[in-house]
C-alpha positions in Angstrom: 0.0 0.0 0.0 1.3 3.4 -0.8 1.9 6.2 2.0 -0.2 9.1 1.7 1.4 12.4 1.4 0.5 15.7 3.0 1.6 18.7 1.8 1.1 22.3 4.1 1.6 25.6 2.2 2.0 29.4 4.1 0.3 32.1 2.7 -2.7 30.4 1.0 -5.1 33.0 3.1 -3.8 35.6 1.2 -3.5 33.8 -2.0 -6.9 32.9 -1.8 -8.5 36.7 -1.3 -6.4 37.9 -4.5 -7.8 35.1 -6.3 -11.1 35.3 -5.3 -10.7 39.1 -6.4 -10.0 38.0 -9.8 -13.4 37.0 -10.4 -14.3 32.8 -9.9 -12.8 31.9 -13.6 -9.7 33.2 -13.8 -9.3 31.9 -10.3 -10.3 28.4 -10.6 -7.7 28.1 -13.4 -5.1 29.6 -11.2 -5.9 27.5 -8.6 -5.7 24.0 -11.0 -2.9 25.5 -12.4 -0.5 25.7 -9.2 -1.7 22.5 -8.0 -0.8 20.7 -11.2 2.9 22.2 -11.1 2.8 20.9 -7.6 1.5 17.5 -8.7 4.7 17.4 -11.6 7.3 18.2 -8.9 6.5 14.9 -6.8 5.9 12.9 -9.9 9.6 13.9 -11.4 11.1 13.4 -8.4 9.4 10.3 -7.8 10.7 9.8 -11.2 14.1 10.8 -9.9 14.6 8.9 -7.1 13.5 5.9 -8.6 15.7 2.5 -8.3 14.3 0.8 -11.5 16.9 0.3 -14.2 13.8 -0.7 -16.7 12.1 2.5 -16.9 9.2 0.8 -17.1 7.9 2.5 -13.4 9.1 6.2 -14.6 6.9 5.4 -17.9 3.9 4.5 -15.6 4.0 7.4 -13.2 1.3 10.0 -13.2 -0.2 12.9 -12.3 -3.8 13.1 -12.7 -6.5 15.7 -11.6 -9.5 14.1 -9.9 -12.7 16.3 -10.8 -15.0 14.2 -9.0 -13.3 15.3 -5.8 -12.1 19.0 -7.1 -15.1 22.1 -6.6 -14.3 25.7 -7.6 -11.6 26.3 -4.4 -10.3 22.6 -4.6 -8.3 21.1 -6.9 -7.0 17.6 -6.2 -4.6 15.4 -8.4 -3.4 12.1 -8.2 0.1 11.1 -8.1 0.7 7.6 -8.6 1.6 4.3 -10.7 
């Protein structure tokens, strides 16, 4: 079973009010966006750290956004094999 990783970021208080000030659009693509660059980092250094000589887990890792769980200040993504 995999471990579950959770991440704390400071300063998302004020990130949030100048988001929310950009109107719900803009800021819901913002918000996807940053998570998504989060996502990449741990999948590349998954990718990174990785003992396989085959490739074959690098090839199969992923980063993937889960809409069923994401709302319009929530974006979640899946990191995984």
């Amino acid at each position: 079973m995999a471990d579950k990783i959770t991440m704390q970021i400071d300063g998302l208080a004020a990130l949030d009010k100048k988001l929310r000030a950009m109107g719900p659009d803009i800021a819901a693509k913002a918000l996807r966006g940053g998570v998504l660059a989060a996502a990449k980092l741990i999948r590349d250094e998954a990718k990174a750290t990785n003992p396989d000589d085959t490739g074959r887990t690098d090839r199969a890792l992923y980063a993937k956004f889960i809409k069923e769980q994401s709302g319009p200040d929530r974006a979640v993504y899946k990191v995984g094999v």
